[in-house]
N, C-alpha and C positions, 0 to 999 in steps of 0.2 A: 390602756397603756401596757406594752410589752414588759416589763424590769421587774418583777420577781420571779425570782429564780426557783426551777425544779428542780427539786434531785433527779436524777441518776436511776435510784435506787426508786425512787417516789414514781417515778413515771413506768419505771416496768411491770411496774405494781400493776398501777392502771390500766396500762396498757394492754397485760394478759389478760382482765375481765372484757376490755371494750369488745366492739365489733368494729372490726377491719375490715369489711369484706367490701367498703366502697370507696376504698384508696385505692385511685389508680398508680402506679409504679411504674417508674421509667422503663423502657424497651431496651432493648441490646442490639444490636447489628446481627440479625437475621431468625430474630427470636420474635413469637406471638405477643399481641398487647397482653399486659401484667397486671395482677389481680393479686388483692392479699387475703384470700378465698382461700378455707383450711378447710378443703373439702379430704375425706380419708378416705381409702379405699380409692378413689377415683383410680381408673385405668392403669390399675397395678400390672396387668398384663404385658402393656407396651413395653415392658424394658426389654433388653437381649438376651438370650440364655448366657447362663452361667456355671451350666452342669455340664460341659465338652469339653471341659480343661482337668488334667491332672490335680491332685490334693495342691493346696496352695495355703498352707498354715503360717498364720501372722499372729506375734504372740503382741498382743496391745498395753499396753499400760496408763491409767488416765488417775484423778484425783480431785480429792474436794478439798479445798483450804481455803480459810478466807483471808484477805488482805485489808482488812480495814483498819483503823489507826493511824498512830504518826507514821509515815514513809521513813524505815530506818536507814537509809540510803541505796543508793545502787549496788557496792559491794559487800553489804551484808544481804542484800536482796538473792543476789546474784547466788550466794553461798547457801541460802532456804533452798533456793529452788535445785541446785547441784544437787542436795542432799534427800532431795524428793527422787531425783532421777535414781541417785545409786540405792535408795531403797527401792525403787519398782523393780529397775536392775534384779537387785537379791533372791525379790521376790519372784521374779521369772524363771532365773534357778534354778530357784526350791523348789518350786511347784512344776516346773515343763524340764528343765534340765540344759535348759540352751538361754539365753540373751532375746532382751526385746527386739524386735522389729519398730515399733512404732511410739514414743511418747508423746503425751497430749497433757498441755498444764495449761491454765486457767485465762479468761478473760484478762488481757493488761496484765498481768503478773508480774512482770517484771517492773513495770512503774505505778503500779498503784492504780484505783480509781481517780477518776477525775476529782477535783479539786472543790469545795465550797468556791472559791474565790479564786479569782486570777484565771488564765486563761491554758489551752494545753501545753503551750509552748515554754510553761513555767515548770511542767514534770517530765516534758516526752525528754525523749534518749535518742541519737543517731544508731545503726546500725554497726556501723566501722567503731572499733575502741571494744571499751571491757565485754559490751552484751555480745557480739559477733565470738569476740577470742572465746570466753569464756564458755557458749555453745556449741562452736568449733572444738574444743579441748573433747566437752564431754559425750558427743557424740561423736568423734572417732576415738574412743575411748572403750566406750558399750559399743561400738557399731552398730547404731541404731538411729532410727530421724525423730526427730526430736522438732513440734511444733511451740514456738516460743511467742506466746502473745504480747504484747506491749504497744503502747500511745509512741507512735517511732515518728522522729523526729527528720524528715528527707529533706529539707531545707531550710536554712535559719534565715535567709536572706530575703523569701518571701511566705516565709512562716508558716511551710506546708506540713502538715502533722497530720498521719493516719491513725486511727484504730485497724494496728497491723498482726497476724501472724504470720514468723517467719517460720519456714521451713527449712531446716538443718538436715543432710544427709548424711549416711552411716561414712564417709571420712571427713566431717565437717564443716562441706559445703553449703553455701547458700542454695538450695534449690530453687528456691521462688519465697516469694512472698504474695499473702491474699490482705486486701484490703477492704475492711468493710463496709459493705453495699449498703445497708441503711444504718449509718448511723442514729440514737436515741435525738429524736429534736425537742427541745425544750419549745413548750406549746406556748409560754409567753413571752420569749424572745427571739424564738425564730431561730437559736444557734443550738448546731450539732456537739455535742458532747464537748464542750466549752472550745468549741474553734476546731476540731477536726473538717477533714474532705472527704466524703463520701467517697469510698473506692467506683471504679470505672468497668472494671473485670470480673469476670467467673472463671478463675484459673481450674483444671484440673492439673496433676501433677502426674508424670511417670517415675513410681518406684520402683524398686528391682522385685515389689511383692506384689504389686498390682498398682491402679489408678486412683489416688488420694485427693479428694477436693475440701478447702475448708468455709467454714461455716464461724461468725461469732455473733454471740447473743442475740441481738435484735433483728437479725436475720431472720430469725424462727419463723417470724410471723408474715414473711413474704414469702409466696412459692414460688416465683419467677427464678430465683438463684438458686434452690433446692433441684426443682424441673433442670436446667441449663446444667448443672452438675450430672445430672443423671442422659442430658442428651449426649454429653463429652465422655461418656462411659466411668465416671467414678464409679467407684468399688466401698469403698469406705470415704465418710464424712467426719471429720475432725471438727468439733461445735465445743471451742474454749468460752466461758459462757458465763456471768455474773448470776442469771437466773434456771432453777434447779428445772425448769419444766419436764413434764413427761408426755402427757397428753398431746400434745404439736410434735415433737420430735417422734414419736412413735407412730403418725399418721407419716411424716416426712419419711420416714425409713420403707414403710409399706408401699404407700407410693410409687419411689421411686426406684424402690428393689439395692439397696443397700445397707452396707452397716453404719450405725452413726453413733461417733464416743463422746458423751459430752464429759468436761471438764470444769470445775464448778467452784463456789464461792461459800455455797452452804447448802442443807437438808439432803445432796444426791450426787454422788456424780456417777454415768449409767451408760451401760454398753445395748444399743438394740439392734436385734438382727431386723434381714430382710422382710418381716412377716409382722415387724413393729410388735414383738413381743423385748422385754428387758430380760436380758439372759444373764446378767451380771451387774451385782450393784453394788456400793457402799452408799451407806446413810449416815446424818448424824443422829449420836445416841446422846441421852441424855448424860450421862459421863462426861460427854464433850463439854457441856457446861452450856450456855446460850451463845449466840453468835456475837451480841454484844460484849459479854465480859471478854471472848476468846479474841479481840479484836481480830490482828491477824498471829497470835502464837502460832509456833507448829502446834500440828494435832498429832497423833497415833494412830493408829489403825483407820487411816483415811485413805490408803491408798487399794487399785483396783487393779490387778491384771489379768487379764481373760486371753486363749489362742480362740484364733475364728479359722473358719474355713472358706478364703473366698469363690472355690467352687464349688459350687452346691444347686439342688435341687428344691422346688417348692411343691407339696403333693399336699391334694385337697382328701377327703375322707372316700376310702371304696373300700364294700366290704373284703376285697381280698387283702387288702395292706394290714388291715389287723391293727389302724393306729401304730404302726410302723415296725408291728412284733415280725412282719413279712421281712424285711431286713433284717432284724436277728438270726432268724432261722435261717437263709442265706448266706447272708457273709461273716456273720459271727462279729468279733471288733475289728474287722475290715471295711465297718462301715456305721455311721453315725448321724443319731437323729434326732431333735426334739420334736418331740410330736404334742399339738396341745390340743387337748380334745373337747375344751372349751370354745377351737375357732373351728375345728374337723379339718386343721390341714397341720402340715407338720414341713421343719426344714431340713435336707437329708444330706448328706457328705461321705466320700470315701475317706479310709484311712491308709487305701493299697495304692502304693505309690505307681502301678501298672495301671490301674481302672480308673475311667471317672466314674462319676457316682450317676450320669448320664446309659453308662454301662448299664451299672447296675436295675436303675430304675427300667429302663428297657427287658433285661433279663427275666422282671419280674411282671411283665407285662400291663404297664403302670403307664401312666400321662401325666408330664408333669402340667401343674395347675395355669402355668402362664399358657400353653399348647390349648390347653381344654374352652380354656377362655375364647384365643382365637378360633376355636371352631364354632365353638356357641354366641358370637358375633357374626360369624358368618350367617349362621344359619336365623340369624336375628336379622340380619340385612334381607336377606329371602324371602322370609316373611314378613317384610315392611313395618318390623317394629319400630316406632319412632327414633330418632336419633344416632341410628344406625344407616 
């Protein structure tokens, strides 16, 4: 008999150790059959260059808080979350000298996790009224987009509720909204996160900083909406997120050659580059207290912001690069790199608003690693290597 109920929280659990890889996954209108197959590394090469565009710095802002306990309504809700924004805000600042470009808060934030009991239609929110005004305020405010997660509530009439983030643009606008593709399904009753609808779409979004596609929680573990993001040219992946993972989203970034912020509930919230390396983190520390006692208090020093570069270079290990000292010696801080000598490849950026960093790598008589690849496929089809 189906009627005992999983949590939420119980099933993510699970579901991070199991093995997924022989769920098949619905298809999409003009996309390959779907596998939830966490292979890493796979054909990192295939995305599009990204090192032919002028610097394109986006200064990020993300965050770990958790929301558990009593739901202290919508407009005290509504006032935590404003004041998460104006401290990333501060913090962008102080630290770069200019305003975010981009915020990323958490799984459902705005209404809370789903409920023990009753169904979603007893916590989701409409769109239109205080959560639209009140993101509209604060993002043309910061002039900045601002991703706002929440159980949203598009019809009361036949009681359609998403697991949605909306996107808010720098005078704010609704830009879009993404709905999520797999909802958590309760294994013994059959229903999605107590009554939501699986989303239908893989939106990417045009900002005025590049190509944004979002991602929330139980997505991770499918690559058909990660891929489908990366074939519509996203740039950066927004992953509002209940669970802290690292290991999946860091294959998801390498992949499919972008940046992905997640935004979190507890132990992490983490910025990783194209290269699936984490460039930027906050943790919980033990100061914080446990996640139980801290239900959802605010925390302190939970918030993260990082500038990225979305045009950039990927360069594998040659002895002339020097682990990327080759670019110092050149451009001096006209040009920027993390180079990790742990993978032997490194990810590279200009800072001269005249060159790309495409330039540069050329200048230095360099290949970038996505090029190198397609030559060494080529020359793998020639010689009749398997699978090529």
């Amino acid at each position: 008999m189906r009627n005992k109920k999983l949590t939420r929280r119980g099933f993510l659990g699970a579901a991070a150790g199991a093995g997924l890889g022989g769920l098949a996954l619905p298809a999409f209108p003009g996309s390959k059959p779907a596998t939830a197959a966490n292979r890493c590394g796979a054909e990192f090469w295939d995305g599009r260059s990204k090192s032919d565009q002028l610097p394109r710095k986006v200064i990020v802002g993300t965050v770990m808080q958790p929301f558990w306990g009593k739901y202290p309504g919508l407009d005290p809700r509504l006032q935590q979350l404003m004041e998460i924004v104006d401290r990333l805000q501060a913090q962008s600042q102080q630290h770069y000298g200019r305003g975010l470009d981009l915020v990323v808060l958490p799984e459902t934030s705005i209404t809370g996790e789903a409920r023990s009991t009753g169904t979603v239609m007893d916590w989701a929110y409409p769109l239109e009224g205080p959560v639209q005004e009140t993101f509209a305020r604060k993002a043309s405010q910061h002039h900045c987009y601002i991703v706002a997660p929440l159980f949203l509530l598009e019809d009361r009439a036949t009681k359609l509720c998403s697991n949605a983030a909306v996107l808010f643009g720098r005078q704010g606008e609704v830009v879009g909204i993404y709905r999520k593709v797999h909802p958590v399904v309760d294994l013994k009753t059959g229903v999605m996160e107590q009554g939501v609808a699986a989303g239908k779409e893989v939106p990417v979004f045009n900002c005025d900083f590049g190509k944004l596609g979002i991602q929330i929680c139980f997505d991770i573990n499918f690559q058909y909406t990660w891929k489908e993001l990366a074939r519509k040219g996203a740039e950066i992946v927004a992953w509002p997120t209940q669970s802290p993972q690292t290991t999946t989203p860091a294959c998801r970034a390498m992949d499919n050659d972008y940046y992905i912020v997640s935004s979190t509930w507890r132990n992490n919230a983490s910025i990783f580059d194209p290269t699936g390396k984490i460039i930027s983190q906050v943790r919980w520390t033990p100061a914080m207290g446990s996640v139980e006692s801290v239900g959802e208090k605010p925390l302190t020093d939970n918030i993260l912001v990082q500038e990225i570069d979305l045009s950039y270079g990927i360069l594998g290990w040659s002895g002339t690069l020097g682990n990327g000292q080759a670019f110092t010696r050149a451009f001096g801080d006209k040009a920027g790199f993390r180079y990790y000598d742990d993978d032997d490849r490194g990810i590279f950026w200009s800072n001269d608003p005249h060159m790309t960093v495409r330039q540069m790598i050329q200048s230095l008589n360099q290949v970038e690693q996505r090029e190198s690849m397609e030559l060494t496929v080529q020359d793998f089809r020639k010689a009749g290597v398997p699978g090529y």
